[in-house]
C-alpha positions in Angstrom: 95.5 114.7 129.7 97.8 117.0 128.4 100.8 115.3 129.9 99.2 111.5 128.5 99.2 112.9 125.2 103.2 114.4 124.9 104.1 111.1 126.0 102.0 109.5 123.1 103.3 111.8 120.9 106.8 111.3 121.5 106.2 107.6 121.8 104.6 108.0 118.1 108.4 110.0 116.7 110.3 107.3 118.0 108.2 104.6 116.2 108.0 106.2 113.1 112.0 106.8 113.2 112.4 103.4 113.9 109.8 102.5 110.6 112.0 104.7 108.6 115.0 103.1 109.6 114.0 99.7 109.4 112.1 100.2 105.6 115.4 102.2 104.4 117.3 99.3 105.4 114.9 96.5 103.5 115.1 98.6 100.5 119.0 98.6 100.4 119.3 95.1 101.6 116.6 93.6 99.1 118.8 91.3 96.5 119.8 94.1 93.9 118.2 97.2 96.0 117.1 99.9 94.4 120.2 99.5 91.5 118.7 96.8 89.9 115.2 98.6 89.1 117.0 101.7 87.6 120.0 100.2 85.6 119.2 98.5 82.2 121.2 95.7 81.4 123.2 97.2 78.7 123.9 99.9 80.0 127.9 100.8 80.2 129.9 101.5 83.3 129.9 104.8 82.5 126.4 105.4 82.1 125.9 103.1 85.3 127.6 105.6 87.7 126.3 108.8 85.9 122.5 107.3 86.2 123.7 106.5 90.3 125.0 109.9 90.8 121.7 111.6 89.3 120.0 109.5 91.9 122.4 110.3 94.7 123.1 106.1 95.2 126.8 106.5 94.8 127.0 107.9 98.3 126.6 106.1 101.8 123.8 104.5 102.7 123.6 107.0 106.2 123.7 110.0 104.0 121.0 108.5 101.6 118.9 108.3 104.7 119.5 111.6 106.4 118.4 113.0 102.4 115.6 111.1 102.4 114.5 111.9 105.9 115.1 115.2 105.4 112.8 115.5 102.4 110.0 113.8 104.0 109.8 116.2 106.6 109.4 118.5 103.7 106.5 116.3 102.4 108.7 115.1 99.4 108.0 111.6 99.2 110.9 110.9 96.5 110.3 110.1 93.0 110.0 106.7 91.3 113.5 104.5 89.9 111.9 103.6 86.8 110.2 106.5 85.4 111.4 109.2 87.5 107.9 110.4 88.5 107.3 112.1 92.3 105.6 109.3 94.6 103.2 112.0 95.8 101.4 112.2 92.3 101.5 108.3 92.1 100.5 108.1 96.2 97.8 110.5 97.1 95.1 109.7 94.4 94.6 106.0 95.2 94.4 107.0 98.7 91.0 109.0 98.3 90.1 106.6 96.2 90.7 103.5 98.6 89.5 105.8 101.5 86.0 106.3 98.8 85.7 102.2 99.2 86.8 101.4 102.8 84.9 104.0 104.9 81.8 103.1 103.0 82.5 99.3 104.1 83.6 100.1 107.5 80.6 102.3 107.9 78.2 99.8 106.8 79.8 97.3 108.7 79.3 99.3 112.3 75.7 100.1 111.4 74.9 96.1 110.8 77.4 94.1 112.9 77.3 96.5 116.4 73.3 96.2 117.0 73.2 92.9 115.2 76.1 91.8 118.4 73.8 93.7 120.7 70.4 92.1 119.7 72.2 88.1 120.2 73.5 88.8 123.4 69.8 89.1 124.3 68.7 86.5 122.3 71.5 83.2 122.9 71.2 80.8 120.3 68.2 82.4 118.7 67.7 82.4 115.1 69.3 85.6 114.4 72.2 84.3 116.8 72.7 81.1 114.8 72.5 83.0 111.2 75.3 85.5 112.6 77.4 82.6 113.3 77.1 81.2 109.7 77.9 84.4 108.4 81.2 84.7 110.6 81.9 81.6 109.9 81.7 82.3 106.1 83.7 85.6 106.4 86.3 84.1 108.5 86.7 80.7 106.7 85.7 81.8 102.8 89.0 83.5 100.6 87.5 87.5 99.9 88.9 87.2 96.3 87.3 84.0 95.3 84.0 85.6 97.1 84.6 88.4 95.2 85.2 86.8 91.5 82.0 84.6 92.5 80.2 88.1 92.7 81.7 89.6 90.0 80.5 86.0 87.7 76.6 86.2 88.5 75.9 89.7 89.2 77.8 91.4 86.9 78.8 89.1 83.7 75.4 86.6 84.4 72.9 89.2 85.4 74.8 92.4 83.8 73.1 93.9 86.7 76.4 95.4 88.2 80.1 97.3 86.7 82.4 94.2 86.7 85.5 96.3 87.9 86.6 99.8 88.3 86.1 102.9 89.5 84.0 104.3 86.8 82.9 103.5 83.7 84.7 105.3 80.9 83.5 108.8 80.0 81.2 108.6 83.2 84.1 109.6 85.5 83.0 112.0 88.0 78.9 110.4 88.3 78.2 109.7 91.8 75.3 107.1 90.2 77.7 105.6 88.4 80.2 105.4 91.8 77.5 103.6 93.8 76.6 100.7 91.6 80.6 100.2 91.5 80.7 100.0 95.2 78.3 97.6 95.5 80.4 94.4 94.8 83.5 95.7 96.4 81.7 96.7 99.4 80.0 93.9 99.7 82.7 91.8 99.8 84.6 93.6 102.5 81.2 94.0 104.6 81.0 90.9 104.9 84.5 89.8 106.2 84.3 93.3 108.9 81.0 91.8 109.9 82.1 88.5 110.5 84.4 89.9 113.2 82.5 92.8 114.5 79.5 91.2 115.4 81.3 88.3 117.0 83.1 91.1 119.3 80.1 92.8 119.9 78.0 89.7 121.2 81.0 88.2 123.5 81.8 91.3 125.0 78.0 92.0 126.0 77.9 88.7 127.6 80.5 88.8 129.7 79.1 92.5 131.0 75.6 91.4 131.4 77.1 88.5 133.7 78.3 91.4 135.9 76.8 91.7 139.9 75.7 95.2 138.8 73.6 94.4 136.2 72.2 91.7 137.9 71.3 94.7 140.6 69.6 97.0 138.0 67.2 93.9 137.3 66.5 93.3 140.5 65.9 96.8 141.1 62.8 96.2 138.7 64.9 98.5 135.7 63.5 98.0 132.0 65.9 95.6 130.5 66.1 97.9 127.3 67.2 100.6 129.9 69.7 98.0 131.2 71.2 96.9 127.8 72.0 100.5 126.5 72.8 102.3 129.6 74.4 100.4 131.7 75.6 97.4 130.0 76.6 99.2 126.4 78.9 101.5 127.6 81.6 99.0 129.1 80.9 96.3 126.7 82.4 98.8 123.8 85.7 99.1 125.0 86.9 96.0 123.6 85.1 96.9 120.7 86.4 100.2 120.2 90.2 98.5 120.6 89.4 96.2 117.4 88.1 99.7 115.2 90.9 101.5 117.0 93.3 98.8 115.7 91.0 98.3 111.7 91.2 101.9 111.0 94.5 101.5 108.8 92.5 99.8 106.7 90.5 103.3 105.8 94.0 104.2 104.0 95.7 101.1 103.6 92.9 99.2 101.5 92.4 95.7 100.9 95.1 94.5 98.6 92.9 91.3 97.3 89.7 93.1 96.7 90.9 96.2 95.0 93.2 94.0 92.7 89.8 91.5 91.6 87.7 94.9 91.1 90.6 96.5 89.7 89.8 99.6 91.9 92.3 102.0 91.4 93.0 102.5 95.5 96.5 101.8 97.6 96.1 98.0 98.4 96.5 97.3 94.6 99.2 99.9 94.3 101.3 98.4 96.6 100.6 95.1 95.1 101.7 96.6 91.7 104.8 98.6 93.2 106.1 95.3 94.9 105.9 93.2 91.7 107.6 96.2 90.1 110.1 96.7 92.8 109.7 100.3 92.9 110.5 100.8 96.7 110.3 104.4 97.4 106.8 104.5 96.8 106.7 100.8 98.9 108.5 102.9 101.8 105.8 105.4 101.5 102.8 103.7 101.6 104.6 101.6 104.6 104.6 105.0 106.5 101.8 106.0 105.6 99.9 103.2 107.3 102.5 103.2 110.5 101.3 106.9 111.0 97.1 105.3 111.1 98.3 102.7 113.1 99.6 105.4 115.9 96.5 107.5 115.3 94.3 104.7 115.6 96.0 103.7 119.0 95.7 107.4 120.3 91.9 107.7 119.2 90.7 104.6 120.9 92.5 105.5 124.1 91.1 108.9 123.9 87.2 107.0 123.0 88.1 105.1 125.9 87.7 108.4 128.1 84.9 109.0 126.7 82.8 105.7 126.5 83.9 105.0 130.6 84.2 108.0 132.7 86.1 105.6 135.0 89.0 105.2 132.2 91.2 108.9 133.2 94.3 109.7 131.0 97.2 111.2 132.0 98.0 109.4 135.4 101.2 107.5 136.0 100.5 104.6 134.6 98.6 106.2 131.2 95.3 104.7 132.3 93.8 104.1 135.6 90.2 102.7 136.5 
């Protein structure tokens, strides 16, 4: 174990050097780079190099990087071109506040879609087999921001039963009442597209286990199929499962760019919307790391739930996993 995870780790350095190297060089090669945020127009020559000195972009584009890498590793995640202002005080807000929305979607999401997948692989082509379809088919096929302005025109400006956007409503900041009806909407809307693909997961990987010669065994052994479903049959049908939530838990931090932009929810999808259309890369490059470094921890936790969830699954052998 101890070996398996060293190796990860050291995998994990040399992926995140190569995302530093490779969003450095997009900033710098992006028509204008950084330059054309920071220098006005009128600006004179003089004024031009004095503002790229202060910045420290009249030097070479390797020493730029070593600096930059350098002060990450202290935690300082730069400041902004425009406005001067350190990325961490942009950053690290809309991150709670994105993490506020997504784990209460995600959440949801497993406690629905999981034993709604369970219940149809029992029950083929049931009712509640052919309504889960319908709603996968609506999360995969229908846009989440149209789905979400549709929401946003009966419930909350038809009805006026629901906050139309936002976190909060103004002088109310702080109100966990006031959080929830917020939520509603937005989690809603994000529910329903995690559902669509959870429960579809969940039902096709319990299929194909139930078809297995052991199961078949249990029942011929006379075993209660609940007994069947959850103890035999459970355990090896979530390993695909836990790959897909292994793989979705950037989202946690990374936020849906679409639905916080139509509620207006001040999280890190819609900042990076608003920094690209601003240009403003160094907080770009951050929120780009940010969401490489879930992306390895995700990996490592769902090999390490792996373990867990099938005692036959070991870490640490040649090979990282053997059965």
């Amino acid at each position: 174990m101890t070996e398996y995870l060293v190796r990860r780790v050291l995998q994990a350095v040399l992926v995140l050097f190569l995302i530093t190297v490779v969003s450095f060089g997009l900033m710098h090669a992006a028509p204008g780079g950084p330059l054309k945020v920071m220098l006005s127009p009128g600006m004179s020559p003089e004024a031009q190099l004095i503002q790229m000195k202060n910045m420290g972009l009249d030097q070479p584009v390797y020493i730029q990087y070593m600096k930059w890498v350098g002060n990450l590793l202290k935690g300082d995640l730069g400041n902004t071109f425009k406005n001067n202002v350190p990325v961490g005080d942009i950053l690290w807000p809309t991150v709670w506040n994105t993490f506020v929305l997504m784990s209460v979607a995600w959440g949801l999401s497993m406690l629905i879609a999981i034993p709604w997948g369970i219940y149809n692989s029992t029950k083929q082509y049931g009712l509640s087999d052919q309504i889960a379809s319908i709603v996968a088919y609506l999360g995969f096929a229908m846009p989440t921001f149209w789905f979400g302005i549709m929401l946003q025109q009966y419930f909350a400006m038809q009805l006026n039963l629901l906050p139309l956007s936002d976190m909060y409503t103004m002088g109310k900041e702080g109100q966990v009442s006031d959080l929830i009806l917020h939520l509603i909407l937005p989690v809603t809307v994000l529910t329903l597209v995690n559902i669509a693909a959870y429960v579809k997961y969940t039902r096709a990987s319990m299929l194909e286990v139930l078809e297995q010669d052991y199961i078949r065994t249990a029942r011929a052994k006379g075993m209660k199929e609940r007994r069947v479903i959850f103890r035999h049959a459970l355990r090896n049908a979530l390993i695909p499962v836990v790959t897909i939530i292994g793989l979705d838990l950037p989202t946690l931090v990374a936020g849906a760019a679409l639905t916080e932009s139509v509620f207006n929810w001040p999280g890190m999808g819609r900042l990076f919307v608003e920094m690209a259309v601003a240009r403003e890369y160094s907080v770009l490059m951050s929120i780009t790391l940010l969401i490489s470094l879930m992306v390895i921890i995700g990996n490592l936790l769902a090999d390490l739930i792996y373990a867990l969830v099938d005692p036959r699954v070991q870490l640490g052998r040649k090979g990282g996993r053997a059965a």
